[in-house]
PQR file with spaces between the fields and no chain letter, atoms N, CA, C, O and H, PARSE charges and radii, in Angstrom:
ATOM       1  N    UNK     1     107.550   32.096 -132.006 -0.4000 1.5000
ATOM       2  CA   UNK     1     106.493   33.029 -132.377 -0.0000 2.0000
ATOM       3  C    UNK     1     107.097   34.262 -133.009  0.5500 1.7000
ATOM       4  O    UNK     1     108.203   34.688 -132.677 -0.5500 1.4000
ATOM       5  N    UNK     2     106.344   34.812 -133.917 -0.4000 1.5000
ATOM       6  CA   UNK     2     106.961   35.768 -134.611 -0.0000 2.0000
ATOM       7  C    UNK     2     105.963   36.979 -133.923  0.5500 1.7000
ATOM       8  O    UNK     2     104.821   36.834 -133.486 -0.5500 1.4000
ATOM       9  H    UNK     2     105.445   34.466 -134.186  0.4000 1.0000
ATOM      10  N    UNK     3     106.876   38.346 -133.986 -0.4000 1.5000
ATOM      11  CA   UNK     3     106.704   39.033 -134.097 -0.0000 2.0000
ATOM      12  C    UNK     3     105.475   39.876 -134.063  0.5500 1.7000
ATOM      13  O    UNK     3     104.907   40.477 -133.150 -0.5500 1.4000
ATOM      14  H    UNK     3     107.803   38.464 -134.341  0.4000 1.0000
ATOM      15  N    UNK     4     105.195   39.713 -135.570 -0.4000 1.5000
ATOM      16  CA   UNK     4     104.038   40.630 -136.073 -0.0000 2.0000
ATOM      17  C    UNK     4     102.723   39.828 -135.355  0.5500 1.7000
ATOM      18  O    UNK     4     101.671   40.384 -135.039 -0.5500 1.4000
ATOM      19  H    UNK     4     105.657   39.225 -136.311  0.4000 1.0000
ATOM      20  N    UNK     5     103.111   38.033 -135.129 -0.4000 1.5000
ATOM      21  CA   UNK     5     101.692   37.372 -134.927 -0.0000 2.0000
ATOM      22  C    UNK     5     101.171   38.012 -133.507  0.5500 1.7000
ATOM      23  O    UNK     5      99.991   37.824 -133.212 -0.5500 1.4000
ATOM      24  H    UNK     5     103.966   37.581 -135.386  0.4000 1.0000
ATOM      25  N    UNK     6     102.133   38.870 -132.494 -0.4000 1.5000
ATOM      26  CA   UNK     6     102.572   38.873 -131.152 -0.0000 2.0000
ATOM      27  C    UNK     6     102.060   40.336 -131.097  0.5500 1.7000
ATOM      28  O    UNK     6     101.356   40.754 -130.178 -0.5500 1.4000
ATOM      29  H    UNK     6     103.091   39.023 -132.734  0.4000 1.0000
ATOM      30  N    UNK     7     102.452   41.053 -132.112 -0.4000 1.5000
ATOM      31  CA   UNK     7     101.808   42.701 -131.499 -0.0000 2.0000
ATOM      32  C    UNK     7      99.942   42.231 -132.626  0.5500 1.7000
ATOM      33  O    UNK     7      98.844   42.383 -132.090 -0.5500 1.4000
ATOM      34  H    UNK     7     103.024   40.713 -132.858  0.4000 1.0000
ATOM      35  N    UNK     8     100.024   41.953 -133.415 -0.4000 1.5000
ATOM      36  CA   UNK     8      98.205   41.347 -133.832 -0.0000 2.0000
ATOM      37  C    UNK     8      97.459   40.730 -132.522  0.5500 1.7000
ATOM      38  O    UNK     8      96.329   41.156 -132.282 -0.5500 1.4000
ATOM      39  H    UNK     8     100.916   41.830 -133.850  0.4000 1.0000
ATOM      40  N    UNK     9      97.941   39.901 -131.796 -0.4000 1.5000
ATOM      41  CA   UNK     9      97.161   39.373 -130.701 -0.0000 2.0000
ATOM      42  C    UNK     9      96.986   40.890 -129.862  0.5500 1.7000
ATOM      43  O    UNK     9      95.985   41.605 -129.812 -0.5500 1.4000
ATOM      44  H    UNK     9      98.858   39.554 -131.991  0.4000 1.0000
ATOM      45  N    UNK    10      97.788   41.014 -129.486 -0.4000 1.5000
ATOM      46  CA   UNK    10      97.665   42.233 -128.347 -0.0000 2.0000
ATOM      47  C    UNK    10      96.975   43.610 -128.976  0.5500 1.7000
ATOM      48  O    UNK    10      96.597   44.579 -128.318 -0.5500 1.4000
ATOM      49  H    UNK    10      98.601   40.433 -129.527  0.4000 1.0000
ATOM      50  N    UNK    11      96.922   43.483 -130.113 -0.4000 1.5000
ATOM      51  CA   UNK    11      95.850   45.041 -130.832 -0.0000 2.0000
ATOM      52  C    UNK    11      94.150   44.510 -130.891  0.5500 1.7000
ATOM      53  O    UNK    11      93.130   45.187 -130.758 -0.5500 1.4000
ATOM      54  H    UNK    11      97.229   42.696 -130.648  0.4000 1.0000
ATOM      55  N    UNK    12      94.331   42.892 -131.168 -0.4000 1.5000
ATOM      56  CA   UNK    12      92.464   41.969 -131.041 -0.0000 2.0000
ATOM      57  C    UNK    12      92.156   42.155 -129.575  0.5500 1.7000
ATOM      58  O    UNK    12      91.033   42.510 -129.218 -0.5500 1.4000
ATOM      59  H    UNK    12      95.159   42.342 -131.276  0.4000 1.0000
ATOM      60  N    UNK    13      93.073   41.937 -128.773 -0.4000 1.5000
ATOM      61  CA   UNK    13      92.775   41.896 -127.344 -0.0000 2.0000
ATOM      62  C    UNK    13      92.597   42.972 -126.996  0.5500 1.7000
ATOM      63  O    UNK    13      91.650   43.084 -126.217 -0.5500 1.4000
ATOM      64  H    UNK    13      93.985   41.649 -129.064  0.4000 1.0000
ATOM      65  N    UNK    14      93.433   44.404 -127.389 -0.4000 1.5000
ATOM      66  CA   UNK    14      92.581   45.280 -126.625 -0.0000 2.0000
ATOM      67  C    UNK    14      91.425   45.736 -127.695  0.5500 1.7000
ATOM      68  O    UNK    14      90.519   46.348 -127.128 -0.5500 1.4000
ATOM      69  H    UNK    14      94.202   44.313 -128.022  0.4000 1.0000
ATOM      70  N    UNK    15      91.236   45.579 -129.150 -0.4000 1.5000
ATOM      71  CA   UNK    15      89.898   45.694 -129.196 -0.0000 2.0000
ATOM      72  C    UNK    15      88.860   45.500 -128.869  0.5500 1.7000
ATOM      73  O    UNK    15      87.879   46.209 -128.643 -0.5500 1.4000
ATOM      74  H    UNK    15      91.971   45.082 -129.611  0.4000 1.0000
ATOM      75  N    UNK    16      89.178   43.957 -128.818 -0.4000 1.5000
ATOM      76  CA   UNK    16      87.888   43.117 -127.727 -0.0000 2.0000
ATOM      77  C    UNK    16      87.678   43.832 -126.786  0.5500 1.7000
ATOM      78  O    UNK    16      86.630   44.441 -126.573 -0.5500 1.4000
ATOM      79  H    UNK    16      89.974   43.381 -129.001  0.4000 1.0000
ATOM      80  N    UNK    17      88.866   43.833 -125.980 -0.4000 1.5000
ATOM      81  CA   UNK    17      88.416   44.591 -124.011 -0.0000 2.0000
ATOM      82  C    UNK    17      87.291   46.113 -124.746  0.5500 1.7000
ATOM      83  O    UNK    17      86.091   46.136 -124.472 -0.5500 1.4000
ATOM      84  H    UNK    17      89.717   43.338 -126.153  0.4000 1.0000
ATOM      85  N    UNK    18      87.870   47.125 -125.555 -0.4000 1.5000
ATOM      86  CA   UNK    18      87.127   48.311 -125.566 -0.0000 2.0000
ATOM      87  C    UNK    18      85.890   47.922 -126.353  0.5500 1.7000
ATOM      88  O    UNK    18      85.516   49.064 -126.621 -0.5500 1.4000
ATOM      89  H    UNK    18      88.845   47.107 -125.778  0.4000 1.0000
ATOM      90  N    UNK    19      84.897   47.055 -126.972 -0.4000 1.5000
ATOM      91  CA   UNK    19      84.497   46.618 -127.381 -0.0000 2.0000
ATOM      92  C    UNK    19      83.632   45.954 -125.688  0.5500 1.7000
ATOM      93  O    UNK    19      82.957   46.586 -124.874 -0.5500 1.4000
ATOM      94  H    UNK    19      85.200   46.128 -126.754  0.4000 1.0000
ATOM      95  N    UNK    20      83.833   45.225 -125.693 -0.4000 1.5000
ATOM      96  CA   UNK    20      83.446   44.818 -124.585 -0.0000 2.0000
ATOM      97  C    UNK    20      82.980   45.801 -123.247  0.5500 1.7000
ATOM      98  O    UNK    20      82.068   45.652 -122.433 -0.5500 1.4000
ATOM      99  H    UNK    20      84.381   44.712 -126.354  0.4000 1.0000
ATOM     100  N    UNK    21      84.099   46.949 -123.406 -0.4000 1.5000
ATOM     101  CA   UNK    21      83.466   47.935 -122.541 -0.0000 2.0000
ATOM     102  C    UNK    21      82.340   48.911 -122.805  0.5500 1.7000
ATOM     103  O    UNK    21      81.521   49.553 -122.147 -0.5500 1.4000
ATOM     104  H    UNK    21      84.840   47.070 -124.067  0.4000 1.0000
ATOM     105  N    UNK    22      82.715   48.704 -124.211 -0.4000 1.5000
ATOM     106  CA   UNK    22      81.519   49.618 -124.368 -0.0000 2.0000
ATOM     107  C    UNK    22      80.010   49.065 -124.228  0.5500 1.7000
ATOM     108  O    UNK    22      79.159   49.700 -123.605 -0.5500 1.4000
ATOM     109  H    UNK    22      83.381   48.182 -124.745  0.4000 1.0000
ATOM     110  N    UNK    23      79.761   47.906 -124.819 -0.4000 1.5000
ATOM     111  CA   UNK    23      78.474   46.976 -124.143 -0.0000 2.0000
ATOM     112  C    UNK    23      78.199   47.471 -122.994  0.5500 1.7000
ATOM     113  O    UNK    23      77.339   48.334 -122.813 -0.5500 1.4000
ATOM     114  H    UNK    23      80.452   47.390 -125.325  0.4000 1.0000
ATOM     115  N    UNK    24      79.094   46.834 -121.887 -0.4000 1.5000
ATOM     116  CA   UNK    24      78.635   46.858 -121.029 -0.0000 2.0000
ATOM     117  C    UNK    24      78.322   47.972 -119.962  0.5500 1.7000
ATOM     118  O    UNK    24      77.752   47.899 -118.873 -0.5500 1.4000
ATOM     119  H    UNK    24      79.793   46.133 -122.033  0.4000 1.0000
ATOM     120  N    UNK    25      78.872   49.000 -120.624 -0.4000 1.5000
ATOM     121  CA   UNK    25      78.446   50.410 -119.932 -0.0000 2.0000
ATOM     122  C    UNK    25      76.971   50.554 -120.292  0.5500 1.7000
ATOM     123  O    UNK    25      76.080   50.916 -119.523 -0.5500 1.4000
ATOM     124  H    UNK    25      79.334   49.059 -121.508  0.4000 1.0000
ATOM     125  N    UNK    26      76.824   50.164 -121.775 -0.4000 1.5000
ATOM     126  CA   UNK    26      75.924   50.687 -122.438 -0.0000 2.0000
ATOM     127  C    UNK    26      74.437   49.543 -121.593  0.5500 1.7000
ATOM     128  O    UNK    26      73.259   49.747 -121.883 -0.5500 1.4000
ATOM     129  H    UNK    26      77.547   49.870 -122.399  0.4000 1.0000
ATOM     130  N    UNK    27      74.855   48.484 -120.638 -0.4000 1.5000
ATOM     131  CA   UNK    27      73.621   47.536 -120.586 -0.0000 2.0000
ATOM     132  C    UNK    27      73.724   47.719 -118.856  0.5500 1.7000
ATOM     133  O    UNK    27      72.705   47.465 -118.213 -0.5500 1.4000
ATOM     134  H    UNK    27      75.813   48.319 -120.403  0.4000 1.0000
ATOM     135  N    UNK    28      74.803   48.102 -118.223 -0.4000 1.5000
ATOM     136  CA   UNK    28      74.685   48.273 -116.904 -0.0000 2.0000
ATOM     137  C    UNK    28      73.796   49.772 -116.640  0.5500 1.7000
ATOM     138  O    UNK    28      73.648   50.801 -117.299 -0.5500 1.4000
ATOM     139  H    UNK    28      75.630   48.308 -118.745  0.4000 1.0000
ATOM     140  N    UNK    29      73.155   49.127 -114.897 -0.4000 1.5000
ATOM     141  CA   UNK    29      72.499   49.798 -114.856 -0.0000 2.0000
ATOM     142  C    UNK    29      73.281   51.321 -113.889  0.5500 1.7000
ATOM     143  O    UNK    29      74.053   51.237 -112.933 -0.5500 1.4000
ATOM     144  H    UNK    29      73.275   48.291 -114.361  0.4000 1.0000
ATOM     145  N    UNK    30      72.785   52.525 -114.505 -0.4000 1.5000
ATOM     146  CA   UNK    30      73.455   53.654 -113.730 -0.0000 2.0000
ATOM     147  C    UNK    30      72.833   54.072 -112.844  0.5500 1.7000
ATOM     148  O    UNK    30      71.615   54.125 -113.009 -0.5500 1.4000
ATOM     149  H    UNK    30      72.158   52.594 -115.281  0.4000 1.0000
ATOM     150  N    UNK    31      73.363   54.496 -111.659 -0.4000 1.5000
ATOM     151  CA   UNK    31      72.348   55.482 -110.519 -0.0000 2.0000
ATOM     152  C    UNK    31      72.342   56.546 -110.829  0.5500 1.7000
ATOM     153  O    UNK    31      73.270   57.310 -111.093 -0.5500 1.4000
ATOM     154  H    UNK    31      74.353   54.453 -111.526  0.4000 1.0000
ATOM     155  N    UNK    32      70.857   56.732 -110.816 -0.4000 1.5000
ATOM     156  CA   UNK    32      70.522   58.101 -110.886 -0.0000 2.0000
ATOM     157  C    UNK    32      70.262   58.756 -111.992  0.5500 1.7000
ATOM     158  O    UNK    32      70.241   59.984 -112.075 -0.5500 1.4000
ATOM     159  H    UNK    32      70.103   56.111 -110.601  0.4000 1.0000
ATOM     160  N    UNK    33      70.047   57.966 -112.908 -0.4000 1.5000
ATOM     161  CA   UNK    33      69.244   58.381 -114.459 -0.0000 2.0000
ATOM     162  C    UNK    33      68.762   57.168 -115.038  0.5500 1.7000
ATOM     163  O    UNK    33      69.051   55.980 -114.901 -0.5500 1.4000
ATOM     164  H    UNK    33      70.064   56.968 -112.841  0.4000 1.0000
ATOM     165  N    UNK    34      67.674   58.024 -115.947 -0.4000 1.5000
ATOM     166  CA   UNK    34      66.789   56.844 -116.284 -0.0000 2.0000
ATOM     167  C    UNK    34      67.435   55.765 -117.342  0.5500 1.7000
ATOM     168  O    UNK    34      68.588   55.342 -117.424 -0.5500 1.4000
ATOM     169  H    UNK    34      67.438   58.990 -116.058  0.4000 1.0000
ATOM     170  N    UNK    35      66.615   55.562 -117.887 -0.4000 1.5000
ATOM     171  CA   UNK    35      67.114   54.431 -118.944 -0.0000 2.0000
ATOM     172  C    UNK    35      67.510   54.689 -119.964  0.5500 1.7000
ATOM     173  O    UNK    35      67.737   53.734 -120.706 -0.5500 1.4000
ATOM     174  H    UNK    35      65.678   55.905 -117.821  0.4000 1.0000
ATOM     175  N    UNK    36      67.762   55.991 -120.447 -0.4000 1.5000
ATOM     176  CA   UNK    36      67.943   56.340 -121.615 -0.0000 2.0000
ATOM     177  C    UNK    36      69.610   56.372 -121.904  0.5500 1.7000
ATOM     178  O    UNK    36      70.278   56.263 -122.933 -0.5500 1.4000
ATOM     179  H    UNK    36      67.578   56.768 -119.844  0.4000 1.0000
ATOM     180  N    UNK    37      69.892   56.546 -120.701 -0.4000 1.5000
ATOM     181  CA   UNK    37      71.380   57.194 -120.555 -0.0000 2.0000
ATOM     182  C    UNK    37      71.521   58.147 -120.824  0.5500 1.7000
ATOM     183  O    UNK    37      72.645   58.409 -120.396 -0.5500 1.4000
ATOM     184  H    UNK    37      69.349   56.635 -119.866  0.4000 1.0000
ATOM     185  N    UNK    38      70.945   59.417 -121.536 -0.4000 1.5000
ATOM     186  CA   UNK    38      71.549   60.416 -122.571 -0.0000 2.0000
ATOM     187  C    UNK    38      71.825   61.934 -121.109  0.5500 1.7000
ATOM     188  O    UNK    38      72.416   62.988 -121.346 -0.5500 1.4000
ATOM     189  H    UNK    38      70.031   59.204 -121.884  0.4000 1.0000
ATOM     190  N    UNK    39      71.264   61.591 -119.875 -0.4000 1.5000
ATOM     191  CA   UNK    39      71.783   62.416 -119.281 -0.0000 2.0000
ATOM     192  C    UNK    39      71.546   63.700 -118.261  0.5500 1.7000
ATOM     193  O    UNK    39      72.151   64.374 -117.427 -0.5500 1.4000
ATOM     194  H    UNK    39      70.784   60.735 -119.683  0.4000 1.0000
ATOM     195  N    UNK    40      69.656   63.524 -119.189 -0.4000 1.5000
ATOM     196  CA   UNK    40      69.236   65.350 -118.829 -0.0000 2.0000
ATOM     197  C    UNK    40      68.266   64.933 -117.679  0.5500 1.7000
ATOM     198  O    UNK    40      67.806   65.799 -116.934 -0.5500 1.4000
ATOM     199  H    UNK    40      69.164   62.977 -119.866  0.4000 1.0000
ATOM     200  N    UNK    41      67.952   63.615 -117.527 -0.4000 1.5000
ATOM     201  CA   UNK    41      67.383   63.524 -116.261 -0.0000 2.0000
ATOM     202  C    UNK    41      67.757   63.725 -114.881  0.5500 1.7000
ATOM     203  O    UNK    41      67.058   63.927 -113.887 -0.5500 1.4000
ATOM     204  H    UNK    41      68.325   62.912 -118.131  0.4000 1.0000
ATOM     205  N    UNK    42      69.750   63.570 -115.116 -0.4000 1.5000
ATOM     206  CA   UNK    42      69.851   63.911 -113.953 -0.0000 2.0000
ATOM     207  C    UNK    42      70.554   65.513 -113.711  0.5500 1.7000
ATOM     208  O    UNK    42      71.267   65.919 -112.793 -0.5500 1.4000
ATOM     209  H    UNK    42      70.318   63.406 -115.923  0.4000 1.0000
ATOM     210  N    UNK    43      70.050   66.188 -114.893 -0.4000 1.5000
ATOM     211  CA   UNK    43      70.578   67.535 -114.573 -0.0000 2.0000
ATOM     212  C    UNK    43      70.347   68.309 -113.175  0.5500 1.7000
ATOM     213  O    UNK    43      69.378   67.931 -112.518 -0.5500 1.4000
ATOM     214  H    UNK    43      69.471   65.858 -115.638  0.4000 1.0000
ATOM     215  N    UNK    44      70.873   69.003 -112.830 -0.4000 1.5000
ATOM     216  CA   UNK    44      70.483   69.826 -111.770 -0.0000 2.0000
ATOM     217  C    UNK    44      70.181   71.228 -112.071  0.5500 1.7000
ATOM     218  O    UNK    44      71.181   71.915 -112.281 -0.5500 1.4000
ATOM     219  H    UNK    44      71.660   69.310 -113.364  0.4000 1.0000
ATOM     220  N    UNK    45      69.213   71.736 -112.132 -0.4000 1.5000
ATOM     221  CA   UNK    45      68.465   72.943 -112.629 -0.0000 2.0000
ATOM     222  C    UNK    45      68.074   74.045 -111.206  0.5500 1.7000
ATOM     223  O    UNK    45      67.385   75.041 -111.428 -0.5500 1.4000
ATOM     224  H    UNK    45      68.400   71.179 -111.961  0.4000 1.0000
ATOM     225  N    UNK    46      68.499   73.800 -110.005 -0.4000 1.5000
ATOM     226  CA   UNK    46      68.444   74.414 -109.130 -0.0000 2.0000
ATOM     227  C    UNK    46      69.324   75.781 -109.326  0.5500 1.7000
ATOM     228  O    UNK    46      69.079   76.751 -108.608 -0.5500 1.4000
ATOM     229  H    UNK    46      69.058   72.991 -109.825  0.4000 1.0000
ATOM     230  N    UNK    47      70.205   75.825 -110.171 -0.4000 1.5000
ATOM     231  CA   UNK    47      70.924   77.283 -109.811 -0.0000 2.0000
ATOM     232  C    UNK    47      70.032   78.049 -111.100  0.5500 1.7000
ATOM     233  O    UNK    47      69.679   79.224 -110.998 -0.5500 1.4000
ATOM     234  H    UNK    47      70.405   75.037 -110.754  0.4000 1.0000
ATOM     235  N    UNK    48      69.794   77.392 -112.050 -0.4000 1.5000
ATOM     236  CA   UNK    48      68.912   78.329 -113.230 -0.0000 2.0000
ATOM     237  C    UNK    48      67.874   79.351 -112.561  0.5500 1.7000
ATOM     238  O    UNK    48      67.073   79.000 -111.695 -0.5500 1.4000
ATOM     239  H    UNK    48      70.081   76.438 -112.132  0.4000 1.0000
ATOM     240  N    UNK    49      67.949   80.270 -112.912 -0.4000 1.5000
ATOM     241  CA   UNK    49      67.376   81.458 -112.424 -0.0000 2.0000
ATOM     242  C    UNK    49      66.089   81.388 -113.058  0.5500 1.7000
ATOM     243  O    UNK    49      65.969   81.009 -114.223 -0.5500 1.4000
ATOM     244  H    UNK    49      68.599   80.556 -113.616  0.4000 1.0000
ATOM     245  N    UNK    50      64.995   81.783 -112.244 -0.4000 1.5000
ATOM     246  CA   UNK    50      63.407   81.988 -112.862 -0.0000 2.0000
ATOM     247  C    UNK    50      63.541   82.962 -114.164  0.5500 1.7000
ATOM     248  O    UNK    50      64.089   84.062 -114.096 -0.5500 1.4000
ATOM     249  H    UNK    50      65.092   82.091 -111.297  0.4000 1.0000
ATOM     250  N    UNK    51      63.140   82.582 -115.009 -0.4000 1.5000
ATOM     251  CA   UNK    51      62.570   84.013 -115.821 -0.0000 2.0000
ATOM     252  C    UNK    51      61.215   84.331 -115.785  0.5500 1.7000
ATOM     253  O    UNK    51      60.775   85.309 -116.391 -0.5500 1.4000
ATOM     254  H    UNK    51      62.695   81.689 -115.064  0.4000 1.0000
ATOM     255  N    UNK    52      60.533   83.600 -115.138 -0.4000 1.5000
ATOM     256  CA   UNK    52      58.798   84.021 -114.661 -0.0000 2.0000
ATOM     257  C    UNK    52      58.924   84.885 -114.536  0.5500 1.7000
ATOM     258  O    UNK    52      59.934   85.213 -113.914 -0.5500 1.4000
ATOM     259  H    UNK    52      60.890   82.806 -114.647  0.4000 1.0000
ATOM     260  N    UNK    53      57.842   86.109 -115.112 -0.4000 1.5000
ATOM     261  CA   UNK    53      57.642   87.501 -114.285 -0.0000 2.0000
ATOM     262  C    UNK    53      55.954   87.458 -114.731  0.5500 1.7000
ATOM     263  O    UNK    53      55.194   88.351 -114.357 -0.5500 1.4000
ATOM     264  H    UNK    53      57.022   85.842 -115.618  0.4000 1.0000
């Protein structure tokens, strides 16, 4: 086996894997926010101070 064919396999393979990870972050389900993923559902807004007056 040569060489170059040897570091090409191992640069497809980890594309695949990050490729692959990214799917599946993107289709698993997370606790504690909705479906959107983007985040602001699970903000915590308890220290924000009222500005009601």
């Amino acid at each position: 086996m040569d060489i170059q064919f040897i570091l090409m396999m191992v640069i497809f393979v980890a594309a695949l894997f990050y490729v692959a990870r990214i799917v599946y972050r993107n289709i698993s389900p997370k606790k504690g926010q909705c479906a959107t993923g983007c985040g602001k559902c699970g903000a915590d807004f308890s220290k924000v101070p009222d500005t009601k007056s």
